[in-house]
N, C-alpha and C positions, 0 to 999 in steps of 0.2 A: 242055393240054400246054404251050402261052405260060405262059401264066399263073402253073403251078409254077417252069417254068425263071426265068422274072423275079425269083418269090418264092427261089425258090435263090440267086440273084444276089446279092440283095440283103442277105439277113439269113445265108446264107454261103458266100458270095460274097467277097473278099481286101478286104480293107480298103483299100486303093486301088480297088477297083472300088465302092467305097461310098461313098469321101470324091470322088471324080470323079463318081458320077454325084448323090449330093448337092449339088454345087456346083452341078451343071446346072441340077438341079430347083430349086433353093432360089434360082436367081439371077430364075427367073421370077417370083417373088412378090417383088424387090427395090423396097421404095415409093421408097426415096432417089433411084434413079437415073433421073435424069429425060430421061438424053439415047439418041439411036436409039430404035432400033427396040422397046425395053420400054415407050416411053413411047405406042405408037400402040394404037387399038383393035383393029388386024389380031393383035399380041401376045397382048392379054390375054383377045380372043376368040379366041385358038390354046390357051391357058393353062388357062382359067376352063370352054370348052366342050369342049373333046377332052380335053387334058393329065390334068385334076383326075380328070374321068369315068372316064377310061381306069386313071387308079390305083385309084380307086374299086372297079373290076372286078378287078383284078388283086390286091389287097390285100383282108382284111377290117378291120372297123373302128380292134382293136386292134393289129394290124400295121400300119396307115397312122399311129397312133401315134406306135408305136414309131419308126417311117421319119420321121418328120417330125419329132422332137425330133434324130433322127441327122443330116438334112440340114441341122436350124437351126445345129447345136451345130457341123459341120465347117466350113460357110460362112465363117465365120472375120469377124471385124472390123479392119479397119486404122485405123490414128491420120490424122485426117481425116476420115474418116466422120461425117457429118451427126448420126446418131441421132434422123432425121425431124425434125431444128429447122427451122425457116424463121422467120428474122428478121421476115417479114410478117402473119405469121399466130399466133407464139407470143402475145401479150399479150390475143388472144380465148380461148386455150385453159388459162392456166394459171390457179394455183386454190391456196390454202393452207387445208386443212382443217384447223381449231381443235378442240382436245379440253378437256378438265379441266385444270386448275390452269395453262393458258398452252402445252398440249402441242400442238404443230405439225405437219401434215403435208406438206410444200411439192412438189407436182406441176407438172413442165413442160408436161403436158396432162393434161386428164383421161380418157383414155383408156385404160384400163388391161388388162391380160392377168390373166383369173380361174385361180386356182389351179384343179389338175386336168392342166391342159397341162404344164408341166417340172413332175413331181412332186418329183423328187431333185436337181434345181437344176445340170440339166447344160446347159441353152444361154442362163445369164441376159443375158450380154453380149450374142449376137447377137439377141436377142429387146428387148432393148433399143434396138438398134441400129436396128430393123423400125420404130420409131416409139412405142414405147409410155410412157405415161406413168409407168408401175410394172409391173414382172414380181413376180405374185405365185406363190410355191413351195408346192407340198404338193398334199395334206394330209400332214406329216410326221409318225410315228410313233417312239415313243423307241425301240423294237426294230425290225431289218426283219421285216417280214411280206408273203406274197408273195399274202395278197386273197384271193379267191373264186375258185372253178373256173373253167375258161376250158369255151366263149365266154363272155364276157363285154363287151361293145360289139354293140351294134347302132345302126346306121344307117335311119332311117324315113326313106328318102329321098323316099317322098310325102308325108311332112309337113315337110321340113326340121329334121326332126331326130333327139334319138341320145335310147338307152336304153344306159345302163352300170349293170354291177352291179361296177365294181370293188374293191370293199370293203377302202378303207384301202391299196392295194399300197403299198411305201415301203422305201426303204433303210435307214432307220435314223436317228436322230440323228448319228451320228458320221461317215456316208457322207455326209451333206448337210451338214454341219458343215465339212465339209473343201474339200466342191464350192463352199458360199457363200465361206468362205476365197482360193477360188482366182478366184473372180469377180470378188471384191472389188480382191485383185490387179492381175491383168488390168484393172479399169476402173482402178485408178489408175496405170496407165500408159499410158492413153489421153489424150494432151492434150487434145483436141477434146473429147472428153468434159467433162471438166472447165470449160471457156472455155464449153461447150455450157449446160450444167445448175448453173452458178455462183446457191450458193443455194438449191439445190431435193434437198433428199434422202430426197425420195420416188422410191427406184429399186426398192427389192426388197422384199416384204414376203412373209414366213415364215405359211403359213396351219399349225395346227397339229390335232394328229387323237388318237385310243388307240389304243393297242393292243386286238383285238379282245378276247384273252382276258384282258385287266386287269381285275382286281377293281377299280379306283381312276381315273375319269376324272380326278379333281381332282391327284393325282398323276401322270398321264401330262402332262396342260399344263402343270403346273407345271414341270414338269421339259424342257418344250419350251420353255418363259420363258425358265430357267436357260440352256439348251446353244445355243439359237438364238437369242434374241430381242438379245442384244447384237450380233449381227450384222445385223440386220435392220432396216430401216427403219421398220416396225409390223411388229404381230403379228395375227394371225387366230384366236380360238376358235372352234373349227368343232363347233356340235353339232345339224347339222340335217344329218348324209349318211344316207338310208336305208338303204344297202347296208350299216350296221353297227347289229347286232341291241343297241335297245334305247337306241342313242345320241340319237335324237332326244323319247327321253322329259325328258334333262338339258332340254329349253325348258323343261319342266313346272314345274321347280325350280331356276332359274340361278342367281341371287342366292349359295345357299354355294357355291359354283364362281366363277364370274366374281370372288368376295371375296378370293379366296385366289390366284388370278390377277392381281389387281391389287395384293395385298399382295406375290408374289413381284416381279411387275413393277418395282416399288418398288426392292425390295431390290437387284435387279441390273441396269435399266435405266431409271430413271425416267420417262426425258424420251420414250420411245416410246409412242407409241398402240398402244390396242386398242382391235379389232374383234369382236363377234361376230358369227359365221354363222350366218341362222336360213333357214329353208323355207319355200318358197310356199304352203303346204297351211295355214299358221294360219287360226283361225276369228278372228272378231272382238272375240271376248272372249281368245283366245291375242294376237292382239296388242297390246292395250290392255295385257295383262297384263305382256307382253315389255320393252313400251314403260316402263310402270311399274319393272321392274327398272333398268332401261338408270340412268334418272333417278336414281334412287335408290342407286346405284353407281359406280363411278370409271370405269366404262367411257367411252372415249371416243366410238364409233361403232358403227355396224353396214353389214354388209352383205347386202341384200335382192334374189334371195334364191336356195338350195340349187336345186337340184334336185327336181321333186316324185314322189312316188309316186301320183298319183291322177293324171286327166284324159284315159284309156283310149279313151275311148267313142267321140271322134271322128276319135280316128287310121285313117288307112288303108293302112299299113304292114303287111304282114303280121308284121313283129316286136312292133308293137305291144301284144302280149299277154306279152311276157318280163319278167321281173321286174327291179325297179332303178328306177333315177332318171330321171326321162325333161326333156328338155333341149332346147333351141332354139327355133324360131317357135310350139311347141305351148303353151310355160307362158308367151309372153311377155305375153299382156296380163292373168294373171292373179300374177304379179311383177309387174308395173308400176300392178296396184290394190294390190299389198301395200307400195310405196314410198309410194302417195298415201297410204294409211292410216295405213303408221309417221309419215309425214311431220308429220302431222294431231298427232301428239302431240311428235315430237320436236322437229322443227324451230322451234319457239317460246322451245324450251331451248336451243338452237345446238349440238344432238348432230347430226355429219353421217351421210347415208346416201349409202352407196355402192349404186347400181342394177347387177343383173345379169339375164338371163335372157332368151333370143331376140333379142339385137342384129344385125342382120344389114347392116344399113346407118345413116346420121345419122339417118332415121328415127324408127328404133327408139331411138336415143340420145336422143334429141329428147324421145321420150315418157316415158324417163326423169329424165328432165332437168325437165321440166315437170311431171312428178309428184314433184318435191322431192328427186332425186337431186344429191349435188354433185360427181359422178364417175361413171364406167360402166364395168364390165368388160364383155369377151370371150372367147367361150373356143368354144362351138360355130360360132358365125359363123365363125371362124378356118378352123374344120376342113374347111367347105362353100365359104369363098371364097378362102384363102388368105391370105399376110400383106397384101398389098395393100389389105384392107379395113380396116386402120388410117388409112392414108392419106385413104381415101376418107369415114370417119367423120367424120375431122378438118377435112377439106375441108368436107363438109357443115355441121357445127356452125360454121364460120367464116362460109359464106354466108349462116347462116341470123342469125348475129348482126349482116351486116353489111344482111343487109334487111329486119331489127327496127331497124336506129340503134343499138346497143348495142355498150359496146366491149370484154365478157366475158361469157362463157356465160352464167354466174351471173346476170346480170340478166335471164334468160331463167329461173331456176330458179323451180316453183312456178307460173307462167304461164303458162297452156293457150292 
């Protein structure tokens, strides 16, 4: 009976009772603020042990979603605001990933937010603002499409992580076209921003997806190039999401794909990076193969790695049997053998890989980091610890460089 009435509250509930008690919640995961009572353990053990749990309960997977893009997105940003810089700590954490023909990606940390979390590009500012290195968007779709039946998320909270089959949900090209527009705005009337990240425009990167029912993968990204990629800081081709029938065979054959993406690329963004998105499930001859493309193509990087469909057997989740992508502590050390592996062939060529998959602390960053990652996303950690564990990530990779002797991550890169 709680439970509903909360869930009534919330999702329709007045919009003042949404943007008020969003600010509540969203202010407990604020990492900038370093002064009172957010900054003591009594806080974040109030936060992290009751608070989160308690949503948990009261919400299902993709209702805490939805709620928490709405918290991020009302929170609001003011001119002044840090955007997690710290003067002491930026010159360990930042990072310029180099592509093809002198293409640059310049990150204030490398920390970054994996696509999945703001699909339609509605809280890029204040999710910036959390600390992150790069808010990336999507998976965007050139049509909206409203995904797979619901339920769809599930939570394996005895293994630390999520199974989603959200297949592709997305506003459209022209709804996100218009939210990046307005972000873009917004940060350029943020001074501190600016004075913050002088030099580094690595803020928002466009991850891009199809339509389910397109005959034409090579026309739906290209035409995500076209409408989003001048807005974007890089681009993402994503063709490793399970939950879309048939998409993950494009690894099989990338090369005419990825060609025509980078010849569109060309045509109406040059100077932006691309990335593709592949999945942990490659065999060994899949990533030699992968790898082989990458080289042999204008692409500039990749990121390792999607979401898997396999690795069942040792969940103890009662969801663990639903279909979908399965995410967090459960694929992470077997992404983090598929960073060493890509690494093995790319990193010789100076193609960068971005590491993903079960990040939950520096750790976990660490492991990718030293498996040849030169960047890390987040995306399920986020959801199990809140924003806070940007801070905490960042922290960690700084002490860890500073009792190695090293005065950037990277000299830690590839070094177990």
């Amino acid at each position: 009976m709680a439970a509903a009435y909360i869930r009534s509250r919330i999702f329709g509930g007045s919009r003042n009772t949404l943007v008020l008690t969003s600010a509540f919640l969203i202010s407990t995961f604020n990492p900038d603020d370093y002064a009172g009572i957010r900054s003591t353990s009594f806080y974040r053990t109030l936060s992290d042990d009751y608070a989160t749990p308690l949503l948990r309960k009261i919400l299902d997977g993709e209702q805490a979603h939805a709620f928490a893009i709405k918290a991020v997105k009302y929170a609001g940003v003011r001119d002044g605001d840090t955007f997690g810089h710290d003067s002491t700590t930026s010159s360990f954490l930042s990072v310029i990933l180099t592509g093809r023909k002198s293409r640059k990606l310049s990150l204030r940390n490398c920390v970054m937010l994996s696509a999945g979390f703001d699909k339609d590009a509605e809280a890029i500012v204040p999710l910036l603002a959390a600390g992150f290195g790069a808010v990336e968007i999507g998976s965007v779709t050139p049509e909206p499409q409203s995904g797979n039946p619901k339920p769809r998320v599930f939570r394996l909270l005895e293994d630390s992580g999520v199974i989603n089959r959200y297949g592709f949900n997305s506003s459209g090209h022209s709804a996100v076209k218009s939210n990046l527009k307005s972000s873009l705005h917004s940060l350029s009337q943020i001074r501190s921003y600016h004075s913050l990240v002088s030099g580094s425009e690595g803020s928002i990167g466009v991850n891009l997806g199809k339509n389910t029912l397109s005959p034409s993968a090579v026309h739906d990204y290209t035409r995500g190039i076209r409408s989003l990629g001048p807005l974007s800081s890089y681009i993402v081709i994503n063709v490793s999401c399970p939950n879309i029938k048939n998409l993950t065979k494009l690894q099989d054959d990338l090369k005419p794909l990825l060609d025509e993406c980078c010849k569109v690329r060309d045509d109406v963004c040059e100077r932006k990076m691309i990335f593709v998105k592949v999945g942990p499930d490659l065999n060994a001859e899949g990533i030699k193969k992968i790898s082989e493309v990458i080289i042999n193509s204008d692409v500039d990087g990749i990121i390792v790695s999607n979401t898997s469909s396999s690795l069942r057997s040792t969940l103890k989740s009662p969801h663990s049997n639903e279909k979908g992508g399965l995410s967090g502590t459960p694929i992470k050390n077997i992404s983090t053998k598929s960073v060493q592996k890509f690494s093995e062939y790319l990193t010789p060529k100076g193609i960068p890989i971005i590491g993903v998959g079960g990040i939950f602390n520096s750790e976990d960053a660490l492991e990718k980091i030293h498996a040849g990652a030169s960047a890390v996303q987040v995306y399920t950690g986020l959801t199990y610890r809140g924003l806070g564990i940007v801070k905490e990530i960042k922290e960690g990779i700084v002490d860890e460089c500073k009792r190695k002797g090293v005065d950037n991550f990277m000299e830690l890169k590839g070094k177990e």
